[in-house]
GUGUZA-249995 format. One line per 8 residues: number of its first residue (from 1); their letters; for each residue x, y, z of C-alpha. Coordinates in steps of 0.02 Angstrom, whole numbers, plus 50000, padded with zeros to 5 digits. Last residue first. Layout:
GUGUZA-249995
NUM> A> X:Y:Z  ... $
***
This chain:
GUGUZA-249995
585> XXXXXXXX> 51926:52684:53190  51934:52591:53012  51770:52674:52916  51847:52851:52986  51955:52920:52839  51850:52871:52709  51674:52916:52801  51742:53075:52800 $
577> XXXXXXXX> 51828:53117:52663  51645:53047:52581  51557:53185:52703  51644:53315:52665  51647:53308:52479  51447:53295:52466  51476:53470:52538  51613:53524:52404 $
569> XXXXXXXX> 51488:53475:52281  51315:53556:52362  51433:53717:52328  51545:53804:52422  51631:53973:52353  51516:54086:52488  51612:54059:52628  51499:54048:52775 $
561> XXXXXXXX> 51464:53883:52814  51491:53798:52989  51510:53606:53043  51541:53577:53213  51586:53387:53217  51570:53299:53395  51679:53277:53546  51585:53205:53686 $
553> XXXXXXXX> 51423:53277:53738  51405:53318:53915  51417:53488:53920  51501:53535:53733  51660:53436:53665  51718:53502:53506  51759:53480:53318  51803:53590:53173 $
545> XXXXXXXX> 51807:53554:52996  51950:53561:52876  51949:53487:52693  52096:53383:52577  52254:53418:52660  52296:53231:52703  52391:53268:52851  52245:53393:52909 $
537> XXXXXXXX> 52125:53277:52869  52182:53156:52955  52209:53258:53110  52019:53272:53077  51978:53094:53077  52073:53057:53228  52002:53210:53324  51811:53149:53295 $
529> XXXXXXXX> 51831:52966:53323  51895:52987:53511  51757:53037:53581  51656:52890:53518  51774:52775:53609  51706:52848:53791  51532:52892:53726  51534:52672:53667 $
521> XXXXXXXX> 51621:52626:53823  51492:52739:53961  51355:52666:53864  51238:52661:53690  51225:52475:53650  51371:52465:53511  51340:52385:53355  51360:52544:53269 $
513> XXXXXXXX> 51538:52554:53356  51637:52454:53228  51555:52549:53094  51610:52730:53128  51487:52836:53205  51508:53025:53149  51430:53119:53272  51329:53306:53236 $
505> XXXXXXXX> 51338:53480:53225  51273:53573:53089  51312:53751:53124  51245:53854:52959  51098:53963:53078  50925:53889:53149  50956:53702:53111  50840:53602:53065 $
497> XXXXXXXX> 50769:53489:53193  50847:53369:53341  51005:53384:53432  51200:53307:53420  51139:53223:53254  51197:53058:53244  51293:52984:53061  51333:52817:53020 $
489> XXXXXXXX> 51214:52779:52914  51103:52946:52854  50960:52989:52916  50988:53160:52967  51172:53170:52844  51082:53229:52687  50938:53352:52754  51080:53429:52867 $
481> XXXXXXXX> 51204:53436:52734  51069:53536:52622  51001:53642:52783  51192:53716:52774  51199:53732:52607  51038:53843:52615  51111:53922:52760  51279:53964:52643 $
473> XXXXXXXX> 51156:54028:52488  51047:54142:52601  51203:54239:52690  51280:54243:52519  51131:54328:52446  51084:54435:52545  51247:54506:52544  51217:54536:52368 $
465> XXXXXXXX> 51061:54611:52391  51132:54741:52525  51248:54799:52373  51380:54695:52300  51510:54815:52259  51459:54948:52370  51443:54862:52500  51617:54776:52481 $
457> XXXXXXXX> 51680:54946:52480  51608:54988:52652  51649:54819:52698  51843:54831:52687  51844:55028:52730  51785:55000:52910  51935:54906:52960  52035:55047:52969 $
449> XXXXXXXX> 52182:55022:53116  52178:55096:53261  52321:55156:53353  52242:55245:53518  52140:55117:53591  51996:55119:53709  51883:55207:53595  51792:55362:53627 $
441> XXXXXXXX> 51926:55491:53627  52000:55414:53441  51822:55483:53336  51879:55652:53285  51730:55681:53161  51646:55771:53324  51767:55900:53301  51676:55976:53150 $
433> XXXXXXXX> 51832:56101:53061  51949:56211:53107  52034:56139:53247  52020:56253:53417  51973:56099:53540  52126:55990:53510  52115:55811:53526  52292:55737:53478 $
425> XXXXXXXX> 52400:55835:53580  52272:55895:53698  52241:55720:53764  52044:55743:53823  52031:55587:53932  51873:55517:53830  51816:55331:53881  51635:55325:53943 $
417> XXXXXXXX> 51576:55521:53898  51632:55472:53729  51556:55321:53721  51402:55388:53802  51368:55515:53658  51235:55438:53569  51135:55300:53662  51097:55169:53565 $
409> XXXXXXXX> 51276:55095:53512  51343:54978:53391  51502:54877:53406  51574:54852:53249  51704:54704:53222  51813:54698:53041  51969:54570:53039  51977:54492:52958 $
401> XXXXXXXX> 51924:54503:52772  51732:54523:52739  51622:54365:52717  51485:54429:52788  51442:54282:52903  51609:54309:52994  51716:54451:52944  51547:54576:52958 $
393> XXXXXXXX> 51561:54546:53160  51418:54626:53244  51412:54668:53429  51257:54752:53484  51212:54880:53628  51055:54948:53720  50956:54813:53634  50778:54843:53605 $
385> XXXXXXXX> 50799:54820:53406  50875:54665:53419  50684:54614:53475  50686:54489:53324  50846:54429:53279  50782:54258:53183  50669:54365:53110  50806:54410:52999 $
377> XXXXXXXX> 50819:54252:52905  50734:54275:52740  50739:54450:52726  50926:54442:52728  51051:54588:52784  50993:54533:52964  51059:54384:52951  51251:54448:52960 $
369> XXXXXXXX> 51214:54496:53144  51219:54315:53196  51421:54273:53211  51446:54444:53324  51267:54451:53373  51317:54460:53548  51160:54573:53599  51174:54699:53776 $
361> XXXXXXXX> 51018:54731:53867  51069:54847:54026  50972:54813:54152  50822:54922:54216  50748:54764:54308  50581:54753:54209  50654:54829:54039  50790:54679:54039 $
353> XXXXXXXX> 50650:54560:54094  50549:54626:53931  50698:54631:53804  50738:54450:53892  50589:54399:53802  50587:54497:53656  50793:54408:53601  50751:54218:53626 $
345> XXXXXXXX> 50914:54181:53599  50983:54113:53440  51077:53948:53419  51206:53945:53302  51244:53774:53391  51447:53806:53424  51471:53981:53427  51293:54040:53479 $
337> XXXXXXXX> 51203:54138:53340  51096:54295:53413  51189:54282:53571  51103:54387:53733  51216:54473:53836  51128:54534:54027  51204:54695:54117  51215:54793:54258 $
329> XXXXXXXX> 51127:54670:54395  51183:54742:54573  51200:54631:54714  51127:54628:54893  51090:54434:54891  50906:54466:54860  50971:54546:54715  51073:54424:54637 $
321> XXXXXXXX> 50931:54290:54678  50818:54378:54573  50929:54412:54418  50951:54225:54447  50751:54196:54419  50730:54307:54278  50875:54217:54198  50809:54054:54208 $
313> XXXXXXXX> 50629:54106:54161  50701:54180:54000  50784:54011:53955  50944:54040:53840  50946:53963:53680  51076:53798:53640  50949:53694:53532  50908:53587:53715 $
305> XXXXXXXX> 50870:53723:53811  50978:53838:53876  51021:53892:54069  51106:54037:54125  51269:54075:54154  51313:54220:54294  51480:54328:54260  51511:54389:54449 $
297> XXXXXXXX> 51634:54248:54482  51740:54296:54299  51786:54469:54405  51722:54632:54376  51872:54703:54369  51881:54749:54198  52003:54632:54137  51936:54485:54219 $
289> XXXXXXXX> 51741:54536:54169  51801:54557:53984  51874:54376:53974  51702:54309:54060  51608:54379:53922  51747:54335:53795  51690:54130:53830  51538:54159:53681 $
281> XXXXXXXX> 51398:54120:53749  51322:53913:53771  51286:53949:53968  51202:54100:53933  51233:54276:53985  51217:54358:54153  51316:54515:54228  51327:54544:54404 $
273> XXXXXXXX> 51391:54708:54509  51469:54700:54673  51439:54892:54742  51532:55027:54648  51680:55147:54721  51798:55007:54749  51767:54953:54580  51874:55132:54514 $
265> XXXXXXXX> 51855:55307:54572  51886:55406:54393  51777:55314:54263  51672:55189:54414  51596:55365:54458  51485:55335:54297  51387:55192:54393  51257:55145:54282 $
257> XXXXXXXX> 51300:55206:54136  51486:55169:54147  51436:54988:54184  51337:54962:54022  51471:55052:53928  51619:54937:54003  51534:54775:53966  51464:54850:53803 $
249> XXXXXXXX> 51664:54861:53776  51703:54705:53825  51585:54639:53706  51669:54729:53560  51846:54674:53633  51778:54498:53607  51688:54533:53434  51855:54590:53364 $
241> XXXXXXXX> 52001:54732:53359  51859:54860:53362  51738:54966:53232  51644:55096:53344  51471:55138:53375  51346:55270:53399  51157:55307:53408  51032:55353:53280 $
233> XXXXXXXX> 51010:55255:53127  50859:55339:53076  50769:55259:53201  50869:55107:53294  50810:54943:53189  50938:54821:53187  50959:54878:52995  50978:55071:53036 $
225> XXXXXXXX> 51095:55027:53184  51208:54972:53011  51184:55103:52886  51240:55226:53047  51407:55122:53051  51433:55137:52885  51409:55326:52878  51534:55360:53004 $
217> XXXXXXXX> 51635:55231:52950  51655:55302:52797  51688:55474:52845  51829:55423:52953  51890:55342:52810  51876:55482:52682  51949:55599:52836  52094:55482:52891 $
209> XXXXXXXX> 52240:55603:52964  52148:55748:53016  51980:55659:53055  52059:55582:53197  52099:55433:53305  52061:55307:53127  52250:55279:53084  52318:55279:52948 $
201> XXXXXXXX> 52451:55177:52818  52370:55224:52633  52464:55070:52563  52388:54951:52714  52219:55025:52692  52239:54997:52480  52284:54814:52518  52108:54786:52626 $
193> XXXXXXXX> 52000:54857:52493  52080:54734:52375  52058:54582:52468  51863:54653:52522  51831:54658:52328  51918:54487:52286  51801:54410:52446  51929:54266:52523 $
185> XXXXXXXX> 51801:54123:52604  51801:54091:52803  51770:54148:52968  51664:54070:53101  51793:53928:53061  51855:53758:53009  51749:53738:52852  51899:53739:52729 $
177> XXXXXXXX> 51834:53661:52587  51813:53812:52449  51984:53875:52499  51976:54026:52560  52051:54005:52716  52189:53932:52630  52301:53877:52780  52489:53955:52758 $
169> XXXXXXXX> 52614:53829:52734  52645:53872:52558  52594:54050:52597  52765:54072:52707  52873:53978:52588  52841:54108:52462  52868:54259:52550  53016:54207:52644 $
161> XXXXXXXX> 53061:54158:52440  53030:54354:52432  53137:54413:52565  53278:54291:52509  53268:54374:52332  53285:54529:52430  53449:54518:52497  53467:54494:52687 $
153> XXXXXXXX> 53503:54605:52804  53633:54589:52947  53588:54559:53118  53492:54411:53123  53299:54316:53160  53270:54157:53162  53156:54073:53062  53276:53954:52988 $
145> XXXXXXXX> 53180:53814:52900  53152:53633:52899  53198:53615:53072  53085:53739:53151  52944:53671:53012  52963:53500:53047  52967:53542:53242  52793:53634:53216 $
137> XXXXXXXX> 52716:53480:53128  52684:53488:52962  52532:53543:52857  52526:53557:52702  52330:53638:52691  52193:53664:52597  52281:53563:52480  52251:53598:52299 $
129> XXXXXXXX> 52142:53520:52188  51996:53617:52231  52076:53769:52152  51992:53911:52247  52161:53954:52356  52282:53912:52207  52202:54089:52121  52218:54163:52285 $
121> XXXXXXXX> 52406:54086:52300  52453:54138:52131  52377:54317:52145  52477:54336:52307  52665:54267:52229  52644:54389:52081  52585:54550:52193  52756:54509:52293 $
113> XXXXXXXX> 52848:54510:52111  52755:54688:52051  52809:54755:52240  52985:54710:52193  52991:54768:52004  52885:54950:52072  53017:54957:52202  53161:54892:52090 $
105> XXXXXXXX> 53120:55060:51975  53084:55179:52118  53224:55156:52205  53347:55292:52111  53385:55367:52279  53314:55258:52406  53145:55310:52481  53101:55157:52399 $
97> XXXXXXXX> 53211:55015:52385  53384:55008:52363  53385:54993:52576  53275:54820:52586  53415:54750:52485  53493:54725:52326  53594:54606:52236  53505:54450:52231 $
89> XXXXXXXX> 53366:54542:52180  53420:54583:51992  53334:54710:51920  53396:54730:51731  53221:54757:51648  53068:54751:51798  53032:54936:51787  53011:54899:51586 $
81> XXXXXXXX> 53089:55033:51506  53158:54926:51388  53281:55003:51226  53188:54967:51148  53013:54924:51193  52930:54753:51182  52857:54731:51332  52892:54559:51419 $
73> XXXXXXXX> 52992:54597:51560  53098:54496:51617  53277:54544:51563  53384:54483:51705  53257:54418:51837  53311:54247:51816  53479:54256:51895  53399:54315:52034 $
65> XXXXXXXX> 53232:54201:52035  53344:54055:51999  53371:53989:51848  53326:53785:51851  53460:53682:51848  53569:53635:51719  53695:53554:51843  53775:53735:51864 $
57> XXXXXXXX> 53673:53896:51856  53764:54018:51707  53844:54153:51770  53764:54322:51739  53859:54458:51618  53791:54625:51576  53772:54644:51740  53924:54700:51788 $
49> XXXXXXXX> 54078:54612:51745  54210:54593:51898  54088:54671:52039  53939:54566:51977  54028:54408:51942  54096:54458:52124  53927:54435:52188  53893:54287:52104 $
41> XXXXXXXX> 54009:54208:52179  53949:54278:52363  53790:54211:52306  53841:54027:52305  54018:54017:52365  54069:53838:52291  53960:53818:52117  53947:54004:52083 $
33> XXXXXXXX> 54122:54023:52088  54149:53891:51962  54027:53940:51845  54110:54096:51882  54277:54061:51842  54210:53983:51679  54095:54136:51631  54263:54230:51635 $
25> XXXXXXXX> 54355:54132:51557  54235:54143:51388  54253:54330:51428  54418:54343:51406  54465:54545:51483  54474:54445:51676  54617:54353:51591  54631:54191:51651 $
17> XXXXXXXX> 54675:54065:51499  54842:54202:51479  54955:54069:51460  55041:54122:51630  54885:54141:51730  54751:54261:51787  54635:54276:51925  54727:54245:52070 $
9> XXXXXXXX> 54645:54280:52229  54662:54079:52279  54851:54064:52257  54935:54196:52184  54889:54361:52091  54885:54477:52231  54964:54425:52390  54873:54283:52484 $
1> X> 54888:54339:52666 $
***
């Protein structure tokens, strides 16, 4: 080992020229330090000479955010106060921050920093000159970066450049040109709302622990069985983890009722029991029939017409076969809003066949339910009303942050009765106040986060007329492509008329197959157009838009609208990117 003074430990020299007390030599050493060791240089800068002195960045590079962060605040007081003044991240760790002794003043500096790098990428996320997305490939990215996880800590300027390079790759769903989802746009309101549930860290189980937010939901969800029509709001309802675990749920209400021995005996204890729902539904019917036991071979699809709606003598007639064969019809989901045609079943007629067979009537408005905050569009939903149960997504049409799923109820009290198991550690029966605020015993989780308080705020801020408004604006866009692309060059419409919701689906011919007679080649080749151009897009960054195969229909465009930053602009946008990127397929 190096003994003190000698070789690379030594610090001084025999003119002096090293002397730790010469500051000028000093700043050399660690120029030089800096230069070979990186951080650990900087490191000892720190040990040797506090922070009084930083070591200048070699090659006149940029400062980095450590060295940087020295003095940068901007108020005026001396000496500073500033919670940012003489933080230095490179320096300090996850553990110097709050409950640390002495953490609050590089907590407030760190948090301030993270709140720096959001507000840059939500201002970047409406800036239509920005990518809506940089996308690599997942090997680029493994290789590019180390994502793997280690033992030791790292400082917390790493944390915050993790920070960084995680939004740059991130897609801007809020982007005005991302049309890739159900769910899209960034609400400012709803962003906020949704950082002041992650501060206030609670769960919904009981009134105890979230009473403003169990509150809230309480009257939130009422607001909303008032709009589908329920009097007074009666009934029940529950925010969920999404419109698929909200359908399960009806799934598992709907059989409850009808078989309530099904709670404690299990499906041997039940006959074979059949639910129906369109052939264009949403695929989480089927999901919640495999992890209920129903089993995806007792999920029966019925028919639609050629806009996507189910056919009401279709059903009637399976419902009839079920029964002849000896099994039990429990429950039928309608869609107000199909995924891929925002088509809307024809929600009075299967009221009345529900009513005739004593089936449950369950209503998948999940991507729907938003038009019923517009006078415009609700009629869209009529008989919505009759349902037994409805799923309603607000982080779809509504434009509230994901995610944020109610599933509303008719019948008061059957959740409860459905999924309660009386824990006495959580749900005690001597509490002093209304137990029936202790919502946890009728949901099928325990942990559940608060979703509710993202809309309810949002609500409040824009009031039903503002909702109104967005819903109206994005299907007016939506009738705008439509009315552009109908008869346009280059452009088939997967089926006739207007369409009922903001799906506009439709082919994008590009010219070498125009002169194509209509075959087995030209579907074959057409097929392919649709993924080409949006890979393309995807390299290029400029727009998203989904695409799909449906039946017998090769893969067409599935446009949807429902952020409320679009304009007739960003539409005209779509289709030039386009027609640029497919003119040579």
């Amino acid at each position: 080992m190096a003994s003190p003074g000698s070789g690379f430990w030594s610090f001084g020299s025999e003119d002096g020229s090293g002397d730790p007390e010469n500051p000028g030599t000093a700043r050399a050493w660690c120029q030089v330090a800096q230069k070979f060791t990186g951080g650990i240089g900087n490191k000892l800068c720190a040990l040797l000479y506090g922070d009084a002195e930083k070591p200048a960045e070699s090659g006149g590079s940029e400062p980095s955010r450590a060295t940087s962060r020295k003095g940068a605040c901007a108020c005026n007081q001396k000496p500073c106060s500033c919670p940012k003044a003489d933080v230095n991240y490179a320096f300090l760790h996850a553990t110097d921050l709050l409950p640390a002794c002495d953490g609050e003043r590089p907590t407030l500096a760190f948090l301030q920093d993270v709140m720096d790098i959001l507000l840059q990428y939500v201002v970047k996320s409406f800036d239509r000159s920005t990518k809506v997305i940089d996308f690599h490939y997942p090997n680029e990215l493994l290789q590019e970066y180390n994502w793997e996880l280690a033992d030791q800590p790292q400082n917390l300027e790493e944390i915050l450049m993790h920070c960084q390079t995680t939004l740059k790759y991130a897609i801007k769903t809020g982007h005005p040109r991302y049309f890739n989802q159900l769910s899209t746009g960034l609400d400012m309101v709803g962003l906020a709302a949704d950082w002041l549930t992650s501060t206030a860290n609670t769960n919904m189980f009981t009134y105890e622990i979230a009473p403003v937010f169990v509150l809230l939901e309480y009257v939130t969800l009422k607001k909303m069985r008032e709009i589908i029509g329920w009097p007074g709001g009666s009934g029940d309802g529950i925010f969920s983890p999404g419109g698929a675990i909200s359908n399960m749920y009806a799934m598992l209400i709907a059989r409850f009722k009808m078989f309530p021995e099904v709670k404690e005996k299990g499906m041997a204890a039940v006959p074979r029991l059949i639910a129906f729902t369109s052939e264009h539904s949403h695929f989480s019917l089927k999901k919640g029939a495999a992890a209920l036991g129903i089993g995806t071979d007792s999920v029966i699809l019925i028919k639609c017409d050629e806009r996507g709606k189910m056919i009401p003598s279709d059903l009637e007639r399976r419902i009839l076969e079920a029964k002849q064969k000896g099994f039990v019809p429990f429950l039928v989901s309608a869609t107000a809003g199909t995924t891929v045609y925002g088509a809307f079943d024809p929600l009075l007629a299967v009221a009345d066949i529900c009513k005739k067979y004593k089936i449950w009537m369950h209503v998948d408005a999940a991507w729907g339910g938003g038009l019923l905050m517009s006078r415009k569009h609700k009629w869209k939903l009529s008989g919505v009303e009759r349902a037994n149960s409805v799923t309603w997504n607000p982080h779809k049409m509504m434009g509230v942050p994901l995610q944020c799923s109610a599933l509303l109820v008719r019948e008061e009290g059957l959740m409860q009765s459905c999924n309660q198991m009386h824990a006495s550690y959580l749900f005690q029966q001597d509490k002093h106040y209304d137990l029936s605020y202790d919502t946890g015993d009728k949901a099928l989780q325990c942990g559940r986060h608060v979703d509710v308080f993202k809309l309810w705020l949002m609500w409040r801020a824009k009031g039903t007329t503002g909702f109104e408004a967005h819903i109206d604006k994005c299907l007016e866009l939506a009738e705008y492509l439509y009315n552009i692309i109908k008869n346009r060059e280059g452009y088939e419409m997967v089926f006739d008329g207007k369409p009922q919701h903001t799906n506009v689906c439709f082919w994008y011919v590009p010219p070498s197959l125009r002169v194509l007679e209509d075959n087995e080649e030209r579907m074959s080749r057409l097929s392919k157009v649709a993924p080409v151009i949006k890979a393309r897009m995807m390299e290029c960054g400029t727009t998203m838009v989904s695409y799909q195969p449906l039946g017998d229909k090769v893969n067409f465009f599935r446009m949807v609208i429902s952020n409320p930053a679009a304009t007739h602009q960003d539409i005209d946008f779509l289709i030039e990117e386009i027609e640029r990127l497919g003119q040579d397929l």
